[in-house]
LUMLO-561410 format. One record per residue (C-alpha): x, y, z; residue number from 1. Coordinates in pm, whole numbers. Example, Ala and Ser with C-alpha at 12.3 -4.5 7.8 and 13.67 -1.06 7.14 Angstrom:
<site X="1230" Y="-450" Z="780" num="1"/>
<site X="1367" Y="-106" Z="714" num="2"/>
This chain:
<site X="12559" Y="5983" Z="-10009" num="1"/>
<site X="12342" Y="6273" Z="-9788" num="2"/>
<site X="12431" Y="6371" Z="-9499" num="3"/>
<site X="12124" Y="6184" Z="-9353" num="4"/>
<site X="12259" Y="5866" Z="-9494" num="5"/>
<site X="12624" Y="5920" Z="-9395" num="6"/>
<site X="12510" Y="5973" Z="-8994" num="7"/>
<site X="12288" Y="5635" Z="-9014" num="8"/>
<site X="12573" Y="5428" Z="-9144" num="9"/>
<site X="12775" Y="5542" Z="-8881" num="10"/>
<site X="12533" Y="5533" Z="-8644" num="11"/>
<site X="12488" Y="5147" Z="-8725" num="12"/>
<site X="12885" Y="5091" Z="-8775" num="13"/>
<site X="12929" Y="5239" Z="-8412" num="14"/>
<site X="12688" Y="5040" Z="-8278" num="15"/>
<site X="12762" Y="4710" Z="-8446" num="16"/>
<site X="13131" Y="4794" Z="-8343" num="17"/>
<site X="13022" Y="4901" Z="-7935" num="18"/>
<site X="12772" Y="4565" Z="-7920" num="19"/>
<site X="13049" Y="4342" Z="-8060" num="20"/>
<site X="13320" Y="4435" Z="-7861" num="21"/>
<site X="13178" Y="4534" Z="-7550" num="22"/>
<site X="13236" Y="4184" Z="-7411" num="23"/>
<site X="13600" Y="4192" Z="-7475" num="24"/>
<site X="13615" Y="4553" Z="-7287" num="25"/>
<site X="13417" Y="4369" Z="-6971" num="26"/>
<site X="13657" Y="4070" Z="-6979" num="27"/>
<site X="13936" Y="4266" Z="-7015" num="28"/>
<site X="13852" Y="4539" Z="-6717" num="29"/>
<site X="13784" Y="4223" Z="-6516" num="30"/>
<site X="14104" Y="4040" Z="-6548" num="31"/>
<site X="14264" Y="4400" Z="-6459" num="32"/>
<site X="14057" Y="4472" Z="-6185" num="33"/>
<site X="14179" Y="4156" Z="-6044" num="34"/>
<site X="14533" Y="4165" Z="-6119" num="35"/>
<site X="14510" Y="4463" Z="-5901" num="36"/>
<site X="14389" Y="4283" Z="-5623" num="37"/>
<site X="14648" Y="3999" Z="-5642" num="38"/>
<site X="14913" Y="4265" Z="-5610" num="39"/>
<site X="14746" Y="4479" Z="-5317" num="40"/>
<site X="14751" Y="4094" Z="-5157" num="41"/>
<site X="15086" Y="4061" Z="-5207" num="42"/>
<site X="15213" Y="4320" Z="-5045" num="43"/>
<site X="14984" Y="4253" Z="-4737" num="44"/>
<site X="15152" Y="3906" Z="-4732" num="45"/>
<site X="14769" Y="3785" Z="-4783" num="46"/>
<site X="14770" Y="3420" Z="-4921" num="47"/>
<site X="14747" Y="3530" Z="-5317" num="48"/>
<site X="14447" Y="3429" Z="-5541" num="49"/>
<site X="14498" Y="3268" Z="-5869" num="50"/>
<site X="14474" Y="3530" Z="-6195" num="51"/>
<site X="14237" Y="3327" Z="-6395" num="52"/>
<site X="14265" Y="3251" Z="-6780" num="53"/>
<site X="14051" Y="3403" Z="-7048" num="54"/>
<site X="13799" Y="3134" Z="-7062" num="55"/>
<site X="13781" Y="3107" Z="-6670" num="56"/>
<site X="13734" Y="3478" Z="-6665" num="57"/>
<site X="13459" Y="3468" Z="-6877" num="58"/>
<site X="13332" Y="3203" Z="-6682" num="59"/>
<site X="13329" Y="3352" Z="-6368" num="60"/>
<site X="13141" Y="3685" Z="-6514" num="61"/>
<site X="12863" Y="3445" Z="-6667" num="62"/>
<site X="12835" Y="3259" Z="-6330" num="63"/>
<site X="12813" Y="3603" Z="-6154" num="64"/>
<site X="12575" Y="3833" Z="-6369" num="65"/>
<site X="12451" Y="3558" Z="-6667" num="66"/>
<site X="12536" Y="3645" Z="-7036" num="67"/>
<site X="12386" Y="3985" Z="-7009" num="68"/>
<site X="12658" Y="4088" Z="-6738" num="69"/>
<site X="12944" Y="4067" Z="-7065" num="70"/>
<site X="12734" Y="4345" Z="-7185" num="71"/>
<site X="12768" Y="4579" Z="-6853" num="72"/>
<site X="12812" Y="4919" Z="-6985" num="73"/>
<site X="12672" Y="4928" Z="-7341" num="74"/>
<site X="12432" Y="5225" Z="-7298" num="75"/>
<site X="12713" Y="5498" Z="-7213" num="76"/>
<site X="12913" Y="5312" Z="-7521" num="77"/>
<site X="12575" Y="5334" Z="-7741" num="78"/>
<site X="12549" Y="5695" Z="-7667" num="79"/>
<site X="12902" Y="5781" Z="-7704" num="80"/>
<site X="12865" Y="5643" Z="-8107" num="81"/>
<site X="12723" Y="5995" Z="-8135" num="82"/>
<site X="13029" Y="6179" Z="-8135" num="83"/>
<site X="13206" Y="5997" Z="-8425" num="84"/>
<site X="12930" Y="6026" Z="-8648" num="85"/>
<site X="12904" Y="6470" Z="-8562" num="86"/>
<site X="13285" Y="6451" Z="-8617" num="87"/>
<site X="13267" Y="6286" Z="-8952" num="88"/>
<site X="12956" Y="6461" Z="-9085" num="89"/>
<site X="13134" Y="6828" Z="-8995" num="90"/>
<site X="13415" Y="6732" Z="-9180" num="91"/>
<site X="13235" Y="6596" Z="-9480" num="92"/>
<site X="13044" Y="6945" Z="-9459" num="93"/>
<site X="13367" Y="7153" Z="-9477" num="94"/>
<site X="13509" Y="6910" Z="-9726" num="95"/>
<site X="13225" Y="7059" Z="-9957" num="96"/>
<site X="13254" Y="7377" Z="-9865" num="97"/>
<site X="13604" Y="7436" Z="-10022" num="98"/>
């Protein structure tokens, strides 16, 4: 495989990789940000929210932004597939230069 060839299949595996998982990141960060807020309420002896489940988390983000909003963020992850792929094409370089 050419170098050329090696940096596209990367270039699509870090993609694929960024646009399929990108949701879970959003979810994730989400149910974070607000278990952060149910312990700053907490310990201002505010009445305390619910943490919501998965599905209700998921929910909520939908209602809020539609389906696009579980895909906040996917240009800077898009553009950081970049750095993988010089990383791995440098070291296939120097693996053929021994």
């Amino acid at each position: 495989m050419t170098t050329l060839e090696s940096m596209f299949n990367g270039w699509v595996a870090g993609s694929a990789t960024s646009i399929v998982s990108n949701p879970i990141w959003v979810v994730q960060t989400q149910q974070a940000v607000k278990a952060s807020q149910i312990e700053k309420a907490k310990a201002e002896g505010v009445i305390v929210p619910k943490k919501l489940s998965l599905y209700e988390t998921v929910q909520d983000i939908v209602q809020k932004g539609g389906f696009k909003a579980l895909w906040a963020g996917i240009g800077p992850a898009l553009v950081l597939v970049i750095n993988p792929i010089l990383q791995v094409c440098a070291q296939s370089v120097l693996w053929l230069c021994e």
